[in-house]
C-alpha positions as CSV (number, residue, x, y, z in Angstrom):
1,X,-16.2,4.7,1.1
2,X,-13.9,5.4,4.1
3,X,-12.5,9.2,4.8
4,X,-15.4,10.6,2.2
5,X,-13.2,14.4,3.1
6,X,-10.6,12.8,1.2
7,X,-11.5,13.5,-2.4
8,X,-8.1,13.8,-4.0
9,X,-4.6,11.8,-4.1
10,X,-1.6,13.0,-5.6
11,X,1.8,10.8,-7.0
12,X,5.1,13.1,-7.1
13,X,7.0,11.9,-10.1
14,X,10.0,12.8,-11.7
15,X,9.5,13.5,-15.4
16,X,10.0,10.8,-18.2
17,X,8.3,8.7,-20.8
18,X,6.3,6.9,-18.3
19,X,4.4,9.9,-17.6
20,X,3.4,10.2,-20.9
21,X,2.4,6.1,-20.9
22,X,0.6,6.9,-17.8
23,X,-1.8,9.6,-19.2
24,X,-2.6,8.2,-22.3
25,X,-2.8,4.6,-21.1
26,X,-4.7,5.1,-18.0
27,X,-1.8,2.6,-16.3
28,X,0.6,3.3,-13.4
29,X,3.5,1.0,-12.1
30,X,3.0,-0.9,-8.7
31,X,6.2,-1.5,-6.9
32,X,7.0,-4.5,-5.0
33,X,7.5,-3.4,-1.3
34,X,10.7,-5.2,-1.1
35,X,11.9,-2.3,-3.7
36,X,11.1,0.4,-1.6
37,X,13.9,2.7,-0.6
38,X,12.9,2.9,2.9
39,X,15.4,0.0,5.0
40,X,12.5,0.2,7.8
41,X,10.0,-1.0,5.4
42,X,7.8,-3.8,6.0
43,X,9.7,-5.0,9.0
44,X,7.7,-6.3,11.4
45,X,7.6,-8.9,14.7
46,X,5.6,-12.1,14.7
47,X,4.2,-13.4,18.1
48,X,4.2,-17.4,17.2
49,X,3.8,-18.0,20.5
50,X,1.0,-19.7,21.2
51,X,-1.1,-22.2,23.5
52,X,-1.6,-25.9,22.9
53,X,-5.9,-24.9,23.3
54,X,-5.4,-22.0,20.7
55,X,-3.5,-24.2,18.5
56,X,-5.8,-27.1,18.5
57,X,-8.4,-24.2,17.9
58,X,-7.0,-23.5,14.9
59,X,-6.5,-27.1,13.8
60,X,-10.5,-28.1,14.5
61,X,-11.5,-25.3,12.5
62,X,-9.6,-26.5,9.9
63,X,-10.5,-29.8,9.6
64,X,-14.7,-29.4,10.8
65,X,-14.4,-27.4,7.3
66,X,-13.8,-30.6,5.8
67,X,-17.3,-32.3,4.5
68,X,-17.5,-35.5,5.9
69,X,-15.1,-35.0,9.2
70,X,-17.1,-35.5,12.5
71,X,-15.8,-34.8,15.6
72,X,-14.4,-38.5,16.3
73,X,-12.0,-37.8,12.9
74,X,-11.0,-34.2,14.1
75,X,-10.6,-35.6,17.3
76,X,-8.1,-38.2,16.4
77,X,-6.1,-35.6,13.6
78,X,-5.6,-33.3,16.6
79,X,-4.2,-36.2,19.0
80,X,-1.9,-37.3,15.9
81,X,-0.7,-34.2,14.3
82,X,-0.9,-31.2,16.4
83,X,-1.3,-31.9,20.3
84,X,0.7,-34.2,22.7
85,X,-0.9,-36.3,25.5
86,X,0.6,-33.2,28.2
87,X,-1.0,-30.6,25.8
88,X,2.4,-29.5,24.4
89,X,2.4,-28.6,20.6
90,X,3.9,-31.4,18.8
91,X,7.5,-30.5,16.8
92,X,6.2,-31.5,13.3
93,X,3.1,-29.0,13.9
94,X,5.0,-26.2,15.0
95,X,7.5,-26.4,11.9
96,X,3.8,-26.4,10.0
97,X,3.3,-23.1,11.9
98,X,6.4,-21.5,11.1
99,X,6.5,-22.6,7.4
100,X,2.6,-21.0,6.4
101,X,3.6,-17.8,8.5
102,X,6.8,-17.8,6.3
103,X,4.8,-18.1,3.3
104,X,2.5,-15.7,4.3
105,X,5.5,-12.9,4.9
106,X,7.1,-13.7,1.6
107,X,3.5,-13.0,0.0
108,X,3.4,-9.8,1.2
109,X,7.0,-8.7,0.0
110,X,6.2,-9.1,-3.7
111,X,2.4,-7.3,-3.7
112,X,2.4,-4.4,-5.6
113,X,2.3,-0.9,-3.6
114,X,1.1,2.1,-4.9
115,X,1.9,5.2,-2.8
116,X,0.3,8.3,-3.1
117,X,-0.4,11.6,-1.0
118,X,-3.4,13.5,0.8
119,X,-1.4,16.5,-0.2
120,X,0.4,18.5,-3.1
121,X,2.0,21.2,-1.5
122,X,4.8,19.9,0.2
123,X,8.2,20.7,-0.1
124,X,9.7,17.6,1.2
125,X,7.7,15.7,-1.2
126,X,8.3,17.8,-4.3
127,X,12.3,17.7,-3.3
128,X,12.3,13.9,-2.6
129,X,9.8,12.5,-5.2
130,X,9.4,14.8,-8.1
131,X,13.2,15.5,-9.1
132,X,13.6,18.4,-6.4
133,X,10.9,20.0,-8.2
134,X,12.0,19.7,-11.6
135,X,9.3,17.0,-11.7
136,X,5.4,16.8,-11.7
137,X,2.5,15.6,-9.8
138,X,-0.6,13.6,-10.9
139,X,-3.9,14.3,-9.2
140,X,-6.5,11.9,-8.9
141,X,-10.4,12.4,-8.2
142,X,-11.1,9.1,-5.1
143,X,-13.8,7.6,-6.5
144,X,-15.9,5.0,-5.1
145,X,-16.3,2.5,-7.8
146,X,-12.5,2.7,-8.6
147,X,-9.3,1.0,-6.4
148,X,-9.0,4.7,-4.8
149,X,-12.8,4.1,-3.3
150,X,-12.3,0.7,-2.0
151,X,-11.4,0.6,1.0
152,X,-9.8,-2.8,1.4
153,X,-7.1,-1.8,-1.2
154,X,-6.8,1.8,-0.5
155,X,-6.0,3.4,2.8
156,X,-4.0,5.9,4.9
157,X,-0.9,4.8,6.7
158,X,-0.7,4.5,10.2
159,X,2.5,5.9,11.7
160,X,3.7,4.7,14.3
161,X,7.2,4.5,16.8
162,X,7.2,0.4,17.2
163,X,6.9,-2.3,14.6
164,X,3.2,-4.0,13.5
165,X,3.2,-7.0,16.0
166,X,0.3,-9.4,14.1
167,X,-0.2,-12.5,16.5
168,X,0.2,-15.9,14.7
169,X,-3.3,-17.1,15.3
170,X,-4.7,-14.2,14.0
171,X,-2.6,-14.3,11.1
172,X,-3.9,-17.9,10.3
173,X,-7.5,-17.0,10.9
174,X,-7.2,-13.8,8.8
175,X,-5.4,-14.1,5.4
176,X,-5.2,-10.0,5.0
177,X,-4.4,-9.4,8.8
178,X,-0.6,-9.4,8.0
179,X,-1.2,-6.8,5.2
180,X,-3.0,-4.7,6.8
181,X,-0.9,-4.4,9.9
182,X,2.4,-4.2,7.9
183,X,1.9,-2.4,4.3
184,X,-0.3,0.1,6.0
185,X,2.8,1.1,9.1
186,X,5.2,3.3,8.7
187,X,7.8,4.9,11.0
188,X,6.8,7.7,13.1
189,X,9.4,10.3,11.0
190,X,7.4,9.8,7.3
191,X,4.2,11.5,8.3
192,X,4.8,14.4,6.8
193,X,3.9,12.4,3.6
194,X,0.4,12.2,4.8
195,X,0.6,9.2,2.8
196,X,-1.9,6.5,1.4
197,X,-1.1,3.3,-0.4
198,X,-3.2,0.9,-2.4
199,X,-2.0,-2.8,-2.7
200,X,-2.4,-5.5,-5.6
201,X,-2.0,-9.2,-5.6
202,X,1.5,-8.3,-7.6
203,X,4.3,-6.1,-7.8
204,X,6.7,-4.6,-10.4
205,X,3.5,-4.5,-12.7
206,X,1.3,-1.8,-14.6
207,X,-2.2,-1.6,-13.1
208,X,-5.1,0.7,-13.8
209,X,-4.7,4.2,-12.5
210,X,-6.4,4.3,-9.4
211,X,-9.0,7.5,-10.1
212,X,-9.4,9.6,-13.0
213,X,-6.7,12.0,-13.4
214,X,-8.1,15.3,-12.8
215,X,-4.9,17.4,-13.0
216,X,-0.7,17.4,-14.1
217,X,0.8,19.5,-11.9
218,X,4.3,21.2,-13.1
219,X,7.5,21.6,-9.8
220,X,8.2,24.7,-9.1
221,X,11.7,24.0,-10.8
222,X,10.3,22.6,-14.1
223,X,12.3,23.6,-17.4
224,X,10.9,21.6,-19.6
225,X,8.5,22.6,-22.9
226,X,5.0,23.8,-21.3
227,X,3.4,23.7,-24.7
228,X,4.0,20.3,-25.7
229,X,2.4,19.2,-21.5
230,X,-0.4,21.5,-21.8
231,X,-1.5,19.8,-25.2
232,X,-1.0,16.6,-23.7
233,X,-3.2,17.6,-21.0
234,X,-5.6,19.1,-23.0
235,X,-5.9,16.3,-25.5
236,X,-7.0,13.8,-23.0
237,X,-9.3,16.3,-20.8
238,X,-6.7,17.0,-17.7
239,X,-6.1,20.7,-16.2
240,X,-2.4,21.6,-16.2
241,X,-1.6,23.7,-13.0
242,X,1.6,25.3,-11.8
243,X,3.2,24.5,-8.2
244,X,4.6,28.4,-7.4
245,X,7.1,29.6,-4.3
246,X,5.4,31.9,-2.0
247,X,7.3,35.2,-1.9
248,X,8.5,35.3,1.7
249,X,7.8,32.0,3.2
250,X,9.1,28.5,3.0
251,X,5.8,27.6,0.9
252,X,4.2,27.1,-2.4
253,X,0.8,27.1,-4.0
254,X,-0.7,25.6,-7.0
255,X,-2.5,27.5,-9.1
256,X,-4.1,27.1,-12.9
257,X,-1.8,27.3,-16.3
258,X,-3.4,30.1,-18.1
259,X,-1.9,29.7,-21.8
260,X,-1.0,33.5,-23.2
């Protein structure tokens, strides 16, 4: 498992029903990233430009993965379909190019995100994703053998000032290269989220929470019933704790519900 330090993720929420679906189902909802709230997100530059030699590249190991094509067949598929007598890249090809790279973009808007945090203590996040702090946040133990372990699905985001800028023939030789480089980029301003995401096939869908859920942690703001949470919590073996303003400082801290 990548980032072994990182033992915990957190979801802000805002309090409603769903919570209550979420504990006692075990599901979460994954958003399509073409949902997100962020205008920036997913946007990203293609470099389709490309050379007739890396082109027929592409095309030969395409076809040589064909049972029964020798060289003599591939040979004449290339002259025919993809490169002209001068080496250019014939028309009908390139439209080819531009269709499975189109395909391949459209894929990744409707995967299903799931965003989460390295922290729980942050004000921004408690004031922009948990209902300025009328809300809650789930904790969940990162485990190896669940989608919070693996490290395909689940992984910090890389911040950065300029746009992912995937090159077509990478793209075509690697089916996950484009969601890598594009779910897993954000713009330079969100790092305060310290945020990590975890991607499915399919968006706007309940999955499997991604860890066991460890804790429920109550904004500093929240006003609703504490009993009826903490026997929630307590009925299905999670810790209730309460997020707390520091006296004095632009801060909070999360400490255990102790019942009276």
């Amino acid at each position: 498992m990548d980032h072994p330090d990182v033992t915990r993720l957190y979801k802000f929420m805002p309090w409603s029903d769903r919570v209550k679906a979420l504990i006692e189902n075990e599901e979460i909802w994954f958003s399509r990233m073409d949902a997100f709230n962020d205008p920036f997100e997913g946007i990203y530059s293609v470099n389709r430009n490309m050379e007739a030699f890396q082109f027929a590249a592409l095309a030969f190991k395409h076809y040589q993965n064909n049972d029964g094509i020798g060289w003599s067949d591939i040979s004449k598929l290339l002259s025919e379909k993809v490169v002209n007598e001068d080496l250019s890249i014939k028309e009908d090809a390139l439209i080819q190019l531009d269709c499975a790279v189109d395909s391949m973009i459209d894929e990744v808007r409707g995967i299903g995100i799931l965003s989460l945090s390295e922290v729980a203590d942050s004000i921004l996040m408690w004031s922009h994703y948990a209902d300025n702090h009328k809300g809650i946040c789930i904790e969940f133990e990162r485990e190896l053998l669940e989608l919070s372990g693996d490290s395909k699905h689940c992984r910090p985001v890389q911040y950065s000032t300029d746009y992912p800028q995937p090159r077509v023939r990478d793209l075509l030789a690697d089916e996950h290269l484009l969601t890598t480089q594009v779910v897993y980029t954000k713009a330079a301003e969100w790092s305060y989220e310290k945020e990590w995401r975890i991607w499915a096939e399919k968006g706007n869908t309940l999955r499997k929470t991604p860890g066991k859920i460890r804790s429920i942690i109550l904004g500093a703001s929240w006003d609703g019933d504490l009993d009826k949470v903490y026997e929630m919590a307590m009925g299905n073996s999670i810790k209730l704790k309460l997020a707390k303003k520091i006296e004095g400082r632009y801060e909070i801290e999360i400490t255990p519900y102790i019942r009276k």
